[in-house]
C-alpha positions, 0 to 999 in steps of 0.5 A, a space after each residue: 525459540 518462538 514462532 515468528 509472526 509478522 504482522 507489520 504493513 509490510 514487509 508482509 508474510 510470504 505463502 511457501 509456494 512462492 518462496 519455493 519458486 525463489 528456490 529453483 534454478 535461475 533462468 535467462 532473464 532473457 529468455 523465451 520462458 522469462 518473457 512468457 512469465 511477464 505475459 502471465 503476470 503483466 495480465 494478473 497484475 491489470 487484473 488486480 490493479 483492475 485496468 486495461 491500460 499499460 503496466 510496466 515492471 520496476 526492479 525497485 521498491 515501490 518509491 522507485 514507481 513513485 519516481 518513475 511517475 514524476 519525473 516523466 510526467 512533470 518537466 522540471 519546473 512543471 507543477 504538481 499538487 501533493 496531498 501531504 497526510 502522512 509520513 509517505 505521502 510526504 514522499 511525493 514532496 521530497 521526489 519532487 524536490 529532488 528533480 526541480 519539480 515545483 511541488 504545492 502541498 495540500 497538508 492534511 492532518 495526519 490520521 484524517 482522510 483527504 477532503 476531495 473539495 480542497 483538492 478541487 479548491 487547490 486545482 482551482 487555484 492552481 490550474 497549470 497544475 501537471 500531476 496529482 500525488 497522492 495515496 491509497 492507504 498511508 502506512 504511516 497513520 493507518 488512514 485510507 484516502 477516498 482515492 475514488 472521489 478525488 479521482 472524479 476531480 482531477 478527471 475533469 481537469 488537465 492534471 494527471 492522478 498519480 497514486 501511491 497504492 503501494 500499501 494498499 492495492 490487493 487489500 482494499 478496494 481499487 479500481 484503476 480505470 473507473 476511478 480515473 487513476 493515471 498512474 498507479 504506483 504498487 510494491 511487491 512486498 505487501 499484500 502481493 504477498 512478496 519479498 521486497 524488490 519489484 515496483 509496478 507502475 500502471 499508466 493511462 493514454 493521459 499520462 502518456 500524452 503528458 510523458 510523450 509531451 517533454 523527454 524526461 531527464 532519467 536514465 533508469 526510469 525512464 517509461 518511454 523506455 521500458 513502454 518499447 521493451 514492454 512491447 516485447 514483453 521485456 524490460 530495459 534493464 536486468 530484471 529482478 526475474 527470480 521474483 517476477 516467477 515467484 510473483 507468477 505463483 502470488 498472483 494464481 493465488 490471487 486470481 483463485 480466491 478473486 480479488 473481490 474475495 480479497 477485498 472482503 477478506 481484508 475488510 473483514 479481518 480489519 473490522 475484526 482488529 479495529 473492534 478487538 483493539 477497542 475492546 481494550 480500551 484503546 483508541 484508534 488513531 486514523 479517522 478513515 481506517 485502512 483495510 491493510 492494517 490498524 493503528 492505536 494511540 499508546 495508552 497512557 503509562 506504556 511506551 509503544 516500544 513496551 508493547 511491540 517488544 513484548 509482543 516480540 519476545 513473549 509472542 515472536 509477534 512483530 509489529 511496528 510503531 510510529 514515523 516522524 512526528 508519530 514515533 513513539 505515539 502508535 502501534 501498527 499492526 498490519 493484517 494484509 497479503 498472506 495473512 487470515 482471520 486466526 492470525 488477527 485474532 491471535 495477534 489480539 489474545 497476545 495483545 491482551 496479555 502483554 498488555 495485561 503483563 504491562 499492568 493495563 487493566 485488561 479483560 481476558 478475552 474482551 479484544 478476542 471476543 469483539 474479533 470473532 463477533 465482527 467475524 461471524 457477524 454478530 457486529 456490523 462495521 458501523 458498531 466497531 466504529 
């Protein structure tokens, strides 16, 4: 039986010191020790989102954060301006259809970043506009999005930043509160190195005003809510507690290696799998890539199933292909959370070989040797791109 290696954007690894904590007996998930464990993450998580302002604890996925953001910012009937690029940003959209919120979508082509001067165009033309939706990494094309820049816009207007930084936050760079994100959508389940089950949702003085304006129609997510149970360190509802003492332990992890030694690590182990993949002749499919996993154009000849099976049944490497109007056009490896260096450019030398054993005209060595050149410095990122 091979070793299995799960190099996907999420779910991603999980450390074995946290799954330990997912071992110990179960507590009260009202009691004073389960309380205490949200004072110590909730001070973790702001150090990681890098804000000062409110952040709460959902027992959801990541959507159930995107949820929680529209439906108590945006009245139904309100507007809101989606930055659809992607397969998940596409989300944004679908939530606001379900709750009667009038969404504008701003399409951008998939694999190519959110242009801030169409933001502020659109702003422009739409100025009753409520909330701005958009996304950090967008899992679905491998492209990252200049969340700071478009940030600067919408701060100089009414409107309210919503991010879905779910994918993205604790593998690259982000700063809440300098780059004017109201509200801040993460998961669990990627690189806060978790199984799936807990969403977080930071939340500024600005999005509060526009939540305290209207009350909001949901029960479950309702922030007004959870905002008086937060106060005493507590949530409205049963909480996922087992994972809220394994995310304790995550988030040491975290605050030891600093989360700009993270950053760096992610941006390092990105370059290194951008420059391997095309060391092999590949092409990368996003124009802006994200530091938490990298995404290549299936070659012509190959299925992207041949790939990832290969990479599966020889390796017990596991990656994912493309969604939607992508399926079958991509691989994704994902690199973020509890992963390293050895594991990038392990996952490029089987890379190499399924691909070789597929009949791809391959170099042995080429992808691995254009890892490690990244990785002690002998490339710069401006060569890998």
């Amino acid at each position: 039986m091979r070793k299995p290696r799960l190099m996907t954007p999420g779910p991603a690894n999980v450390p074995e010191d946290v799954l330990l904590e997912l071992a110990r007996p179960v507590i009260h998930h009202r009691s004073a020790e389960a309380k205490q464990v949200i004072v110590e993450v909730t001070d973790g998580l702001k150090e990681v989102f890098q804000t000062q302002n409110d952040v709460l604890i959902l027992t959801a996925s990541g959507t159930g954060a995107m949820e929680a953001a529209a439906v108590n910012t945006v009245p139904p009937g309100g507007k809101a301006l989606v930055l659809s690029a992607g397969h998940f940003a596409a989300r944004w959209g679908n939530i606001c259809k379900a709750h009667g919120i009038n969404a504008v979508i701003l399409e951008t082509e998939w694999g190519q970043p959110v242009d801030p001067d169409q933001v502020a165009l659109a702003l422009r033309q739409h100025p009753d506009t409520v909330c701005v939706m958009g996304t950090l990494s967008e899992t679905s094309t491998g492209t990252g999005h200049p969340v700071e820049a478009i940030g600067r816009v919408v701060a100089a207007t009414p409107a309210v930043f919503a991010v879905d930084g779910i994918s993205g936050v604790g593998a690259m760079e982000c700063r809440t509160d300098e780059w004017g994100i109201d509200l801040l959508c993460v998961g669990s389940q990627k690189a806060l190195m978790l199984p799936p089950g807990l969403a977080f949702l930071s939340v500024s003085p600005k999005a509060w005003a526009k939540i305290d304006a209207f009350e909001s129609r949901s029960f479950y997510f309702n922030l007004k809510v959870a905002r008086k149970k937060a106060k005493e360190f507590d949530t409205p509802f049963t909480p996922a507690h087992t994972l809220i003492l394994a995310l304790r332990a995550s988030l040491r992890r975290i605050k030891e290696e600093g989360i700009e030694g993270i950053w760096q690590r992610h941006r390092r182990m990105s370059e290194a799998c951008q420059a391997g993949v095309q060391a092999l002749g590949l092409e990368l499919f996003s124009a802006r890539p994200a530091e938490g996993l990298t995404a290549f154009r299936v070659p012509a000849g190959l299925k992207d199933t041949d790939i990832r099976n290969k990479l599966t049944e020889r390796f017990g490497i596991t990656t994912v292909g493309g969604q939607d109007k992508l399926k079958g056009k991509i691989v994704r490896i994902g690199h973020l959370g509890y992963t390293d260096e050895i594991d990038v450019v392990a996952t490029l030398a089987a890379l190499e070989m399924a691909l070789a054993e597929l009949g791809h005209d391959v170099e042995p060595g080429c992808a691995v040797a254009a890892a490690q050149q990244v990785l002690m410095g002998q490339r710069t990122a401006a060569a890998v791109g």
